[in-house]
C-alpha positions in Angstrom: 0.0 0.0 0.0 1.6 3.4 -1.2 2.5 6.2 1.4 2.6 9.8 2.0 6.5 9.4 1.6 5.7 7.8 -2.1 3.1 9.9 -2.7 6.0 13.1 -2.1 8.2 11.5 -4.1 6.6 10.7 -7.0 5.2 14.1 -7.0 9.0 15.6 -6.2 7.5 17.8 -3.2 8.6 17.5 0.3 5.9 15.6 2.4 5.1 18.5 4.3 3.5 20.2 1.1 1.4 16.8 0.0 0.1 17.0 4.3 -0.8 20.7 3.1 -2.7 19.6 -0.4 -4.6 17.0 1.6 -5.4 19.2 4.6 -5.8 22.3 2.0 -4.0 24.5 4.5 -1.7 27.6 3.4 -1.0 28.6 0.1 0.1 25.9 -2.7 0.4 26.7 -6.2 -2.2 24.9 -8.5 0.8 23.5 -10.3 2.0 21.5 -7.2 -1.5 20.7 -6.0 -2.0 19.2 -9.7 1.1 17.4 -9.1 0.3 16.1 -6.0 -3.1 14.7 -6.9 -1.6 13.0 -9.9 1.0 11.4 -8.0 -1.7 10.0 -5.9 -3.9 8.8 -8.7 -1.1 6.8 -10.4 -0.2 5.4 -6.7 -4.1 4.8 -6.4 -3.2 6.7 -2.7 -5.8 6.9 -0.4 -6.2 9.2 2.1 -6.1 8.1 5.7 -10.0 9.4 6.6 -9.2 9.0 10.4 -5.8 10.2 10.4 -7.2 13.3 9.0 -10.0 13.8 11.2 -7.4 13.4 14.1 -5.3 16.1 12.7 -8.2 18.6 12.5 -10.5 17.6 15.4 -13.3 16.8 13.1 -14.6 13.9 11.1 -16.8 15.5 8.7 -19.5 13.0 9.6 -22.7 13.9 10.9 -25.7 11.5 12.5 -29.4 11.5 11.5 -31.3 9.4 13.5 -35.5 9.6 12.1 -38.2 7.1 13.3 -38.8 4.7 9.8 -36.9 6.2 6.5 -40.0 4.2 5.3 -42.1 6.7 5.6 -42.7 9.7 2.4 -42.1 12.5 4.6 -38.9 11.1 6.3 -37.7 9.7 3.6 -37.9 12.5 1.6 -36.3 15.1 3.8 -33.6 12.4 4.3 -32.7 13.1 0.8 -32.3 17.0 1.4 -30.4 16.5 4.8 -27.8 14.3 3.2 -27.9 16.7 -0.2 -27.1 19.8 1.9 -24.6 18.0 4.3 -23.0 16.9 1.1 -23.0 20.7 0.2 -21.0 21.3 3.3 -18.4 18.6 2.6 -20.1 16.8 5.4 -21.2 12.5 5.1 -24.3 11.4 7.1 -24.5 8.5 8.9 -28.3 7.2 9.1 -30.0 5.5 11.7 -33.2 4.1 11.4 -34.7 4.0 15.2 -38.5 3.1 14.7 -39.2 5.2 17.7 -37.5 2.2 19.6 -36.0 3.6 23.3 -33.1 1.0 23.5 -32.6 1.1 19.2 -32.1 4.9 19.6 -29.6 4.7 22.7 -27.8 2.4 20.7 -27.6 4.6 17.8 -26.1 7.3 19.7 -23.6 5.3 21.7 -22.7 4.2 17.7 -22.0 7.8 16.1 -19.6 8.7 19.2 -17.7 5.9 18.7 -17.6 6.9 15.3 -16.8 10.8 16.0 -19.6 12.4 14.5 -19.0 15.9 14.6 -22.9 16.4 15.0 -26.4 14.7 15.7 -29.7 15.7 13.9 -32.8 13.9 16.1 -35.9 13.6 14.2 -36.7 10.7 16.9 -37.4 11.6 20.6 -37.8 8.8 22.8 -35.0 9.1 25.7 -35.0 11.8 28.9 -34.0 15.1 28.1 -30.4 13.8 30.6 -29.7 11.3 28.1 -29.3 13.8 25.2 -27.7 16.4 27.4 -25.1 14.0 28.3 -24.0 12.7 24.2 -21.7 15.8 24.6 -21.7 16.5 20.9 -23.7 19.3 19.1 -27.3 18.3 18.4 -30.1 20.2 16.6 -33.5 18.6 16.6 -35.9 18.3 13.5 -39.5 19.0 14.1 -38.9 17.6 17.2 -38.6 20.2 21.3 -35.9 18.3 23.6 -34.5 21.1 26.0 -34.0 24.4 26.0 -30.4 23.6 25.1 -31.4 22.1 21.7 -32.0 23.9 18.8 -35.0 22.6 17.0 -36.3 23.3 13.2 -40.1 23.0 12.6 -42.5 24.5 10.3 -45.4 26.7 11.2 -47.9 24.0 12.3 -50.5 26.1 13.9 -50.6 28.9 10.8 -51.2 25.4 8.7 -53.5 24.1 10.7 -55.5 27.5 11.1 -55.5 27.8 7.4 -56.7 23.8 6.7 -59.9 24.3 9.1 -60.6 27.3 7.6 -60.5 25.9 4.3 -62.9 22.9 5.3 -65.4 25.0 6.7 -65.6 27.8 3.7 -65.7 24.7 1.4 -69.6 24.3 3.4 -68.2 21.3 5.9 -70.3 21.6 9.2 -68.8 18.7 11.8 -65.0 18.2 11.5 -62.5 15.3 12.6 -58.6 16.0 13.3 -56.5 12.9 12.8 -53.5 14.1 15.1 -50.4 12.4 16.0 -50.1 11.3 19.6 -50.3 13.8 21.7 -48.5 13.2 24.8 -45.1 13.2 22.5 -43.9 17.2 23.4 -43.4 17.9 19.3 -43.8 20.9 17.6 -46.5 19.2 15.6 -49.2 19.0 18.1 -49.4 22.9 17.4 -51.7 21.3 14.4 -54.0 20.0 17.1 -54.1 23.4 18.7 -54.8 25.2 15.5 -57.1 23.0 14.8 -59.1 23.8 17.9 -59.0 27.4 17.8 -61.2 27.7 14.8 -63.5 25.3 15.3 -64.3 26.8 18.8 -64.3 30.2 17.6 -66.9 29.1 14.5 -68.8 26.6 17.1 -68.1 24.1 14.4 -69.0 20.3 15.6 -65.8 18.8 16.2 -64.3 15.2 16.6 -60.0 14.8 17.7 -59.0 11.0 17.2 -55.2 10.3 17.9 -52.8 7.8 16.5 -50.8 5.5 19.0 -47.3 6.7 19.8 -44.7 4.4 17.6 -47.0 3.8 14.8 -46.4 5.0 11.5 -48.7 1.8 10.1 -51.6 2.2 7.2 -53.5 -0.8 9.2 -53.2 1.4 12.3 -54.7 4.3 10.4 -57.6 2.4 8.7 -58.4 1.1 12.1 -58.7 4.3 13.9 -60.9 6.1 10.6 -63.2 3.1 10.4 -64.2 3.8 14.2 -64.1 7.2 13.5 -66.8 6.6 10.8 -68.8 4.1 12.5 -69.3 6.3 15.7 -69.3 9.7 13.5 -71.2 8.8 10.7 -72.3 12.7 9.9 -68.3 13.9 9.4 -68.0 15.8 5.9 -64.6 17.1 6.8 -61.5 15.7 7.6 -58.0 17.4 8.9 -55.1 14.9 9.0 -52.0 15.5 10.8 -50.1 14.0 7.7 -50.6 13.2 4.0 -50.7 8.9 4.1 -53.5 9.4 7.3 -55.5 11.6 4.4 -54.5 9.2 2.1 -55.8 6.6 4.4 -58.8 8.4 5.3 -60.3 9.0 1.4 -59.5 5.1 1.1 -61.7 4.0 4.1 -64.3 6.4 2.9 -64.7 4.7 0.1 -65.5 1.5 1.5 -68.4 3.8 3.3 -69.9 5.5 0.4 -68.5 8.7 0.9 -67.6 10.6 -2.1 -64.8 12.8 -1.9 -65.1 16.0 -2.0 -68.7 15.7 -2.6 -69.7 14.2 0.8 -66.0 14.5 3.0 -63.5 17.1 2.5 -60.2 15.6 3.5 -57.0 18.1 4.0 -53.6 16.4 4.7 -50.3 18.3 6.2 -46.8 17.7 4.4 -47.2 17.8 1.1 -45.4 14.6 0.0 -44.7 13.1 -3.3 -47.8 11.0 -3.9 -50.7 14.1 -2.6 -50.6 14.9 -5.7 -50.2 11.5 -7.2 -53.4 10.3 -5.4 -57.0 10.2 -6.6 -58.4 12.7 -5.9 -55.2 14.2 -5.4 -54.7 15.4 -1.8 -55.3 19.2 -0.6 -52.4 19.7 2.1 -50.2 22.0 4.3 -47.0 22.2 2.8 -43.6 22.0 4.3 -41.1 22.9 2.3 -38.5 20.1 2.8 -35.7 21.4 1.4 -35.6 24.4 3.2 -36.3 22.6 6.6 -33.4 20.4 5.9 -31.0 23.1 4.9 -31.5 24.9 7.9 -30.6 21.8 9.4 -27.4 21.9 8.5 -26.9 25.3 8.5 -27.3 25.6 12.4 -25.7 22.2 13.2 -22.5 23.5 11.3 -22.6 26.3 13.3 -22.9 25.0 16.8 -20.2 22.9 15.7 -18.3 25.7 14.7 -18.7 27.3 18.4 -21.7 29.6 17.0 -24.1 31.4 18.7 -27.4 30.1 17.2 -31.1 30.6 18.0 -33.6 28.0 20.3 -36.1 27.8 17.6 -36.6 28.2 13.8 -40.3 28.4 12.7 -40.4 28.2 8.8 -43.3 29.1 6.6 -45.9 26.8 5.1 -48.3 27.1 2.5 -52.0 25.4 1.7 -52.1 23.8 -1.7 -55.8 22.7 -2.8 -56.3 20.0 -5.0 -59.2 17.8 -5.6 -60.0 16.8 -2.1 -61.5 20.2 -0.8 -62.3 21.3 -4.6 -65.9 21.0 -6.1 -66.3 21.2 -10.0 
C-alpha cells in the first residue's frame, strides 16, 4: 500500500506540502496541487480518513437518526439533509430507530464511537439527561428536547388554522382531526391546537382522534378512521395530521360510500410526493422540505463551529388545494 512518503516523491515535493494539499492549508500553487493529486492517482493513494480527522479535530461526519426512512415524509427530507450536508463537505451516517427507546440509545452510543462531529434527532424517545449528556452538538428536527437544543419545525399552527378554515368555507359543518399522539412534546401538536382554535371560535362540531405513539402503520390508520366513521357517521370534513392518514382516510371512505369532495372534504399536512399523485389528489399543508433540511445543516455547522445560534426556527408553510376540498 503506497505512502505519503511515495506519494512526495513521485510528485518531487517535500511531504510536508502533500500533508498541506490533503489538509488544503496555506497557500500551494495549483501547479504543485495538480502534481500532487496526480502522484496520488497513479499510486491509487488513499487518504487516511481517520488520520485526518485526528489532525483537524473533526470527522466530517454527521448523525441522523429519524423514526422509519419508510415513511414519504422522512424519507424524503432524508434526501435534502444528506444533499445539503454533502454541500457542506459533510457525510451522514443514518440510523433508522422506529421510535425504539433502546434502538435509539444504541444509535447514539454508535456515532460517538464513530466521532460524528454532530447529531440531527428527528426521533425523541430518551430523557432530556440522556441527550444532554452525548456531549456532541445536536439540533432537533421537528422535534422540542430542551432548552439547550435547537430545533427546526414549520409553522404547524398557521397550517392548521388555514386547513380548518378551508374545510369549513368549502360548506363542511362537523370536523374530525387525525392528530399524531399527543403526549409526544413535538412541535407538531401545534396542528392540534390550530385546529381547535377555529373550530371553537366558529362553534363548528368537532371530533379529535389520535394515533398511537410508535405507529407509523396504514392498518393502524384504517383502524382508527373506520371507528371514526362508525361512531361519526355525519363527518363531511377531515384534517389529518399527515398526508398517508389523508391518504388513508379517502381510502376507508370509500368503503363507506362517501364521495370525496362531494360528501367528505379531507385536508392532509406535508405535502409529499404522492398528494398529488393520489385520486383525488390530496389538498395539504406544505412544508417545504428542502428548506427545513438546509437549515438543518446550516445551524448544526454552526454550533459545531462554536456559534451562537437561536432556540427555535419556525419556517413558513403554505395550503395547496387540490381535488379533495375542490368542487367542480
Amino acid at each position: 500500500m503506497p505512502s505519503l512518503k511515495d506519494v512526495a516523491k513521485k510528485a518531487g515535493v517535500s511531504l510536508t506540502t502533500v500533508s498541506r494539499v490533503l489538509n488544503n492549508r496555506g497557500y500551494i500553487s495549483e501547479e504543485t496541487r495538480k502534481k500532487v493529486y496526480k502522484a496520488m492517482e497513479e499510486l491509487n493513494y488513499q487518504p487516511n480518513e481517520i488520520a485526518r480527522a485526528l489532525f483537524k479535530k473533526r470527522s466530517y461526519f454527521l448523525g441522523l437518526i429519524i423514526p422509519d426512512i419508510s415513511h414519504p415524509f422522512f424519507a424524503e427530507i432524508t434526501k435534502y439533509i444528506e444533499y445539503y450536508a454533502s454541500q457542506k463537505g459533510y457525510k451522514i451516517f443514518l440510523c433508522n430507530s422506529y421510535l425504539d427507546e433502546k434502538k435509539e440509545k444504541e444509535y447514539i452510543e454508535m456515532l460517538k464511537r464513530h466521532q460524528v462531529d454532530g447529531i440531527i434527532m428527528g426521533s425523541h424517545t430518551l430523557d432530556v439527561e440522556d441527550y444532554k449528556s452525548v456531549n456532541l452538538p445536536i439540533v432537533a428536527l421537528d422535534r422540542y428536547i430542551s432548552d439547550d437544543i435547537p430545533y427546526i419545525t414549520s409553522d404547524n399552527f398557521t397550517g392548521a388554522v388555514m386547513a380548518t378554515n378551508l374545510l369549513i368555507e368549502r360548506g363542511c359543518k362537523y370536523l374530525a382531526h387525525i392528530s399524531g399522539p399527543l403526549e409526544l412534546n413535538t412541535p407538531a401538536n401545534d396542528r392540534y391546537y390550530g385546529f381547535l382554535k377555529v373550530v371553537k371560535e366558529k362553534n363548528i362540531e368537532y371530533v379529535v382522534v389520535e394515533t398511537k405513539l410508535n405507529k407509523f402503520e396504514i392498518e393502524e390508520y384504517e383502524r382508527i378512521i373506520t371507528e371514526l366513521f362508525e361512531k361519526h357517521t355525519n363527518i363531511d370534513g377531515i384534517f389529518a395530521s399527515s398526508d398517508m392518514i389523508a391518504a388513508t382516510a379517502i381510502k376507508v371512505a370509500d368503503y363507506f360510500k362517501k364521495r370525496v369532495p362531494e360528501d367528505l372534504k379531507v385536508v392532509g399536512f406535508d405535502d409529499i410526493n404522492i398528494a398529488s399523485l393520489f385520486s383525488p389528489s390530496i389538498t395539504t399543508v406544505k412544508q417545504y422540505k428542502d428548506k427545513i433540511a438546509e437549515k438543518v445543516i446550516e445551524v448544526l455547522i454552526n454550533k459545531i463551529e462554536g456559534k451562537e445560534v437561536d432556540k427555535k426556527y419556525v419556517l413558513p408553510i403554505s395550503l395547496i388545494e387540490r381535488e379533495s376540498t375542490k368542487i367542480k
